[in-house]
N, C-alpha and C positions, 0 to 999 in steps of 0.2 A: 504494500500500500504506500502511494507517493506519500510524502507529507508536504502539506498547507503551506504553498510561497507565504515569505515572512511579510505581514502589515505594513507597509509604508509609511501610509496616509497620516498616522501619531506623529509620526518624524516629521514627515511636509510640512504638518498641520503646527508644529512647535517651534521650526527651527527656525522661521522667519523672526518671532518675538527674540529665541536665544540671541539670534544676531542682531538684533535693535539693543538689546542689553549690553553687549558685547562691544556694540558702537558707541554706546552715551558713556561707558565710563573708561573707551579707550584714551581718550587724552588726558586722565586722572593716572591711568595705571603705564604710559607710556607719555611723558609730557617730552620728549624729545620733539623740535622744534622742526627739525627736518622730516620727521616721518608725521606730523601733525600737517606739514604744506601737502606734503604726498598726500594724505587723506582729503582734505580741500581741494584736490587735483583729482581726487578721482570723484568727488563729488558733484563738482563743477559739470567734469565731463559727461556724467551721467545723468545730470538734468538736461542739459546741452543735447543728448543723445535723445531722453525722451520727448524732450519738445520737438526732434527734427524726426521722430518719428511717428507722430499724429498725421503730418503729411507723408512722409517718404516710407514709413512702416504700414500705417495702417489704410492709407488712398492710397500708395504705391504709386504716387508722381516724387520723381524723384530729385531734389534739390542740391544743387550741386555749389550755391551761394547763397547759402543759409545764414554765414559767417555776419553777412551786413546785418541781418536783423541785429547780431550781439551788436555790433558798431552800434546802431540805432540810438538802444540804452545805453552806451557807455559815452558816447559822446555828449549829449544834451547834461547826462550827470555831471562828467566833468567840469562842462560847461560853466555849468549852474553851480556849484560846488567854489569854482572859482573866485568866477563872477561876482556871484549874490550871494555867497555864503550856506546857500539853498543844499542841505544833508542828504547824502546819496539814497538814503530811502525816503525821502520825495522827490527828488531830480531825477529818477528813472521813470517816471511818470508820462514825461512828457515824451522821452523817446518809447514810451509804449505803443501811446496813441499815433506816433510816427510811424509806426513800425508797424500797426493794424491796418493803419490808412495806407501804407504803401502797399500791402501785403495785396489787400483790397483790390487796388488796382493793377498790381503787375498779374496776379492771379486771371483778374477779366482781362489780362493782355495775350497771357500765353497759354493758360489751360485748354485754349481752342485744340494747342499741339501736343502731341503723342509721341513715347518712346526719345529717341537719342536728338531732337528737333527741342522736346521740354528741354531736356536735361543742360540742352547749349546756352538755350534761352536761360535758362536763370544760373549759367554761369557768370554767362555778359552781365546777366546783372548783379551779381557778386561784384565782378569786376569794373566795373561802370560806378558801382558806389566808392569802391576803392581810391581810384583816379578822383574821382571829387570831392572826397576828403582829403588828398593829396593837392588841390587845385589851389581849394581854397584853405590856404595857408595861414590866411591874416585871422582868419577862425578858428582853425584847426592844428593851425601849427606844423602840418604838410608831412613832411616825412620825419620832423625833428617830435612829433608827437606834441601830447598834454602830461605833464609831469604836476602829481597833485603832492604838496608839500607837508610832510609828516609832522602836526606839531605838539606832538604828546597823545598820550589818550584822552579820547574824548568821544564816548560814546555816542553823541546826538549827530557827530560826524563817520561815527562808525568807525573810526581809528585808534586801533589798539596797538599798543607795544607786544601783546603775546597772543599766540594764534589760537587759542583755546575759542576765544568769543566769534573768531571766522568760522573755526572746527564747525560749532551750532549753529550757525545763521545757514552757512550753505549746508549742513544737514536738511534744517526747516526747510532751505528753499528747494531741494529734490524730494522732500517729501512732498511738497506743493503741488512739484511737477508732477509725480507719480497720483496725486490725487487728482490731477485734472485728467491726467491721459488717462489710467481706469476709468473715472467717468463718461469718459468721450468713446473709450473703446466698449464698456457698455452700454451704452446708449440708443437708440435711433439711429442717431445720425453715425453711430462706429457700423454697426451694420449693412447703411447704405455704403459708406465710406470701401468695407470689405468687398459688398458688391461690385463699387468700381473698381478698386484693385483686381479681382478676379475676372472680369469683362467689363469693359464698359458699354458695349454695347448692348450687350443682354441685360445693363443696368437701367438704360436709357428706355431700353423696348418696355420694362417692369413700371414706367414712371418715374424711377428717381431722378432728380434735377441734378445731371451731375457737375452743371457749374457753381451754384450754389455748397453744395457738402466740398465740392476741394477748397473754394474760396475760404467758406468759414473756416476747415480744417487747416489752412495756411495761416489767418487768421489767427489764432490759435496759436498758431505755430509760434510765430513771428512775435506775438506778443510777449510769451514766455520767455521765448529768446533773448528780446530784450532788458527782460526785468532778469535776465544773467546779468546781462550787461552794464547793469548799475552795478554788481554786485564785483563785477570785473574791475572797477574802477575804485571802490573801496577796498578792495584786497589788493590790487597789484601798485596802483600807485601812479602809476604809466598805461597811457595806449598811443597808439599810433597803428595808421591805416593799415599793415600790416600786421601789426598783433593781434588785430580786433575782425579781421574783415580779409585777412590773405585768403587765397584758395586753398592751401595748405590745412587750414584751420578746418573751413568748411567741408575738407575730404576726412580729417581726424574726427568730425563731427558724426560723418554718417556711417563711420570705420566702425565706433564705438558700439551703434544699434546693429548693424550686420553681424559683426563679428559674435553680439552677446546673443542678438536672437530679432530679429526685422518684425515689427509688426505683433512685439509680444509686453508686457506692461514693466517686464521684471529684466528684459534683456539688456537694454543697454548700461545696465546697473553692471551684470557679468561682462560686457561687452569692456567698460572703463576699467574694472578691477584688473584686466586684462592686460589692456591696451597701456595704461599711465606707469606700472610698475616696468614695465620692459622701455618703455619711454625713459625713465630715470634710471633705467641698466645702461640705455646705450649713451646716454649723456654722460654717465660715468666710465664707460669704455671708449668712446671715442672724442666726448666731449660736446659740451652744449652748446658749439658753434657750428659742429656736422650738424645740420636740419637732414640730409643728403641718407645719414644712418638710420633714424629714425624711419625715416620713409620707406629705407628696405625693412625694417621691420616689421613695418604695416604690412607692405607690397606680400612677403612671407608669409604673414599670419592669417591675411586674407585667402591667398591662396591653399592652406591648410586648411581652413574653417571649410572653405567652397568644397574643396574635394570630399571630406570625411566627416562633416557637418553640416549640410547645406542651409539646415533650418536655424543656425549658430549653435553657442556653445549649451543655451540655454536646454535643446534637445537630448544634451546627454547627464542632465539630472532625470532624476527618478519621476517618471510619469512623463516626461518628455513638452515640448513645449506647447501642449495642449494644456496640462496641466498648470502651465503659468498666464498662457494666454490672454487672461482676464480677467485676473485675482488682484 
């Protein structure tokens, strides 16, 4: 007589909370300064990841200059920060609303097009926003960026001398992320949204409006993105057109959700955990001036995951990524 595969579902059903416990009192029980930015790095990225996967995960139009949304919120913060003295958690405000209303528009510009025609399309416009925060210099500071001046701690500025208070705020902010994309992924409109990534034209024939569900879901998008992007500007200190808005960025962005699991709530979480540690292997192997290293390492990873993982890395936990799907 066989005996009884062993229960799973207790483990599944438990280990999310163990590793939320695990995460609130990791910078008590490891306050080292260096491996406290690492966790901020990979938090960052996995919000980053699940915002560019409401559109590119779960409508499956795919965003190849997603990067400008961050620009969006980080420039208008800095801005205002300077400026007016205006605190980076209201100054990301105004690049939200930029970043919806652009979203808005380029969405009813290019979602008419399909396959590798999208994908070009909203590179140019990655790269279109690049060059004119590059242009206009006398605003932006061109390629010499925005350097925001460190002058103690001062919480209402968000500027801390020790990374523990970043650690929680970009925790809360991927938890943010993660509670809008679960809602959106079950909702209505994630299921229309599914329907178009799986055909669109059999989504169209069904009734569903599919310019409407990608716009909003860009929307969406775009917005989160940006409200990173305040948060980029209170942690790092500097942006400039290329930190905020390179192509580079934009491809580490949608690295993150493939690699962890495209189109699943939990993926781009696995996708970062992934991706940032071997990112700060190769900066320590080759140095943090090769961009060049890095790149093969994606290029690598990527092609591993494709061959032996297709669905990401998220397919080879237990229940597979069915079971994360939509939790």
């Amino acid at each position: 007589m066989n005996a009884a595969p062993p229960d799973r579902s207790g483990w599944v059903r438990w280990a999310p909370w163990v590793l939320l416990a695990l995460i609130l009192v990791f910078p008590f029980l490891f306050p080292s300064r260096y491996l406290l930015r690492t966790m901020v790095n990979i938090f960052f990225f996995a919000a980053l990841g699940c915002a560019w996967n409401i559109i590119g995960g779960y409508a499956g139009q795919l965003s190849l200059g997603h990067a400008a949304f961050l620009a969006m919120g980080a420039y208008p913060t800095a801005l205002l920060l300077l400026g007016y003295q205006v605190p980076p958690w209201l100054g990301f405000l105004p690049g939200v609303g930029i970043a919806v209303l652009l979203a808005f528009l380029l969405g009813h510009l290019v979602f008419g097009l399909r396959g590798p025609y999208l994908a070009l399309s909203t590179l140019a416009f990655g790269e279109i926003v690049r060059i004119l925060l590059l242009h206009f210099r006398d605003q932006t500071g061109g390629s010499l960026g925005v350097t925001i001046p460190f002058k103690g701690t001062d919480a209402w500025k968000l500027q801390f001398a020790s990374e523990q208070p970043y650690y929680f705020i970009c925790l809360g902010l991927l938890g943010f992320c993660l509670y809008v994309t679960s809602r959106v992924h079950g909702s209505r409109m994630g299921y229309y949204l599914q329907a178009i990534k799986e055909n669109q034209d059999a989504a169209e024939n069904l009734g569903i409006d599919l310019a409407r569900n990608k716009v909003t879901a860009l929307m969406i998008s775009a917005g989160l993105t940006a409200v990173l992007g305040g948060f980029y500007v209170a942690y790092f200190y500097y942006i400039d057109p290329d930190s905020v808005c390179g192509t580079d960025l934009s491809i580490k962005i949608l690295l993150v959700a493939i690699i962890g699991g495209v189109g699943t709530v939990w993926g781009p979480i696995i996708g970062s955990c992934i991706l940032i540690p071997l990112t700060e292997v190769s900066n320590y192997l080759f140095g943090s001036g090769r961009a060049g290293a890095s790149l093969i390492i994606y290029a690598v990873i990527l092609v591993v995951v494709v061959l032996f993982s297709p669905k990401g890395l998220i397919s080879l936990l237990p229940g597979g990524a069915r079971s994360y799907r939509s939790e």
